[in-house]
C-alpha positions in Angstrom: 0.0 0.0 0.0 2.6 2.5 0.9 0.2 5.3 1.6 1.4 8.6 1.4 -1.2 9.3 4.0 0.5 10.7 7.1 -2.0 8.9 9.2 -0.8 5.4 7.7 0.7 3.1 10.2 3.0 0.4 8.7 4.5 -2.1 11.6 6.6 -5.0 11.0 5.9 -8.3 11.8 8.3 -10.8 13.1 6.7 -12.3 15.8 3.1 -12.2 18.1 5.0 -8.8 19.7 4.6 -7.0 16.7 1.1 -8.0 16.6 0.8 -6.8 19.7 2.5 -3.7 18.9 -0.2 -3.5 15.4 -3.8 -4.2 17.2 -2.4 -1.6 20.1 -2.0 1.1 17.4 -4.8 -0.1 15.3 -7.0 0.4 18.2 -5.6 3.5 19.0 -6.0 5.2 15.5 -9.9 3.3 15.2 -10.6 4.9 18.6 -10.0 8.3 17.2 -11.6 7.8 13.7 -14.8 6.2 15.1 -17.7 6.3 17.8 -18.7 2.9 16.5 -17.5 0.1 19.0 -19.2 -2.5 17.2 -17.7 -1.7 13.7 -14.3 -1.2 15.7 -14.3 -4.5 17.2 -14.8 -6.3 14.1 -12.1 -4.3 12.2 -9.7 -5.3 14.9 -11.0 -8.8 15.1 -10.3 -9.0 11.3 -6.7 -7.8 11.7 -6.0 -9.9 14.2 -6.9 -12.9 12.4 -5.2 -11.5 9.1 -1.8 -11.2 11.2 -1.7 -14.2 13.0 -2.3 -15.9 9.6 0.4 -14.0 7.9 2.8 -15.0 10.8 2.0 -19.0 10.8 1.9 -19.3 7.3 4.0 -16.3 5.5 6.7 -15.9 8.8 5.4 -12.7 9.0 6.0 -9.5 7.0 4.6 -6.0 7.3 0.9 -4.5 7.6 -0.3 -0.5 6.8 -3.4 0.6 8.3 -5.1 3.6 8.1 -8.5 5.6 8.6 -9.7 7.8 6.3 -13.0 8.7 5.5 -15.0 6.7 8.1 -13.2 3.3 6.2 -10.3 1.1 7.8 -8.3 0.0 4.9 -5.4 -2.8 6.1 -2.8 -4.1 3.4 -1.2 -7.2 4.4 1.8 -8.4 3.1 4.0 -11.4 3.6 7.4 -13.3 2.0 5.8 -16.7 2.2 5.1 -19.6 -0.2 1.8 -18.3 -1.6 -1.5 -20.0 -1.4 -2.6 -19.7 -4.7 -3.1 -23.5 -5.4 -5.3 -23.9 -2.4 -6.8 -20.5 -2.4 -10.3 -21.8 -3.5 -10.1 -24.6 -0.8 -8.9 -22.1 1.5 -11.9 -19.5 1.8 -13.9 -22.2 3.0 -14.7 -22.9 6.4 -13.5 -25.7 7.8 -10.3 -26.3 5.7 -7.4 -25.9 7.4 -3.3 -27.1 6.3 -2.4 -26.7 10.3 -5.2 -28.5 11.9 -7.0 -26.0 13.1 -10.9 -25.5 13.2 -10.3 -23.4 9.7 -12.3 -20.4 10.1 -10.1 -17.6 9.8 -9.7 -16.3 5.8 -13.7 -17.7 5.6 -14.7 -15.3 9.0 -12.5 -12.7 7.4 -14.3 -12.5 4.1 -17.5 -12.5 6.0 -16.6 -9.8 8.5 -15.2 -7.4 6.0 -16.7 -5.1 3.7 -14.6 -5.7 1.2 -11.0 -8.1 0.8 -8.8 -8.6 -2.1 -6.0 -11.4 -2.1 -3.6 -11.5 -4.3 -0.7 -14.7 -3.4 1.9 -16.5 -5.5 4.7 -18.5 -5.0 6.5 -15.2 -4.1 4.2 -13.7 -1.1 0.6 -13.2 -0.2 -0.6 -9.6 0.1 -4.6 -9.4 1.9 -6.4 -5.8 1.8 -9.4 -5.8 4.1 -11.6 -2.7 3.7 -13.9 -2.3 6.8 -16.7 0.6 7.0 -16.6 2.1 10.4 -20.1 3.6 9.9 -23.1 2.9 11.8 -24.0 -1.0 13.2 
């Protein structure tokens, strides 16, 4: 994304601290761009998931975030293998390469307004668009 938004936030991610470190400044910044808590709490809830996937199965990367115009916009970007041969399998609930429940990239196109994906063999980059306007 690269914004040349001075509002944009862009944390690397090497481990769960620096997704610690994003969700505490993505908080922040949705706290002061919203009086929506409900809308706030799902754009975080989509992050969350969005960087705990990218570290598990990328090794982590970076994120930007941002606020503007009532809309949290969140590019995600990793070095990992890519999931484009999966990908279809993948956005279904339920389907999981790490035995998990597989929910996560499913609950995250569900949550979000909008989500582009775009992986290859080369990285995975997710952009998750969430309105912060009214419940």
């Amino acid at each position: 994304m690269r914004s040349n938004n001075p509002q944009s936030t862009l944390i690397r991610i090497h481990d769960e601290t620096g997704i610690g470190m994003a969700l505490a400044a993505a908080k922040r910044l949705l706290r002061t761009a919203s009086s929506n808590s409900v809308k706030e709490t799902e754009a975080v809830t989509i992050l969350t998931e969005a960087l705990y996937n990218q570290l598990l199965h990328g090794g982590g990367g970076e994120v930007e975030f941002t606020v503007e115009q009532g809309v949290f916009r969140a590019v995600i970007n990793d070095d990992g293998e890519g999931f484009s041969s999966i990908l279809e399998q993948a956005i279904v609930d339920g389907f999981s390469t790490r035995q998990s429940l597989g929910l996560g990239l499913a609950s995250l196109i569900r949550i979000s307004d909008q989500l582009f994906i775009s992986t290859s063999r080369s990285g995975t980059q997710i952009e998750i668009v969430k309105d912060l306007g009214h419940a």
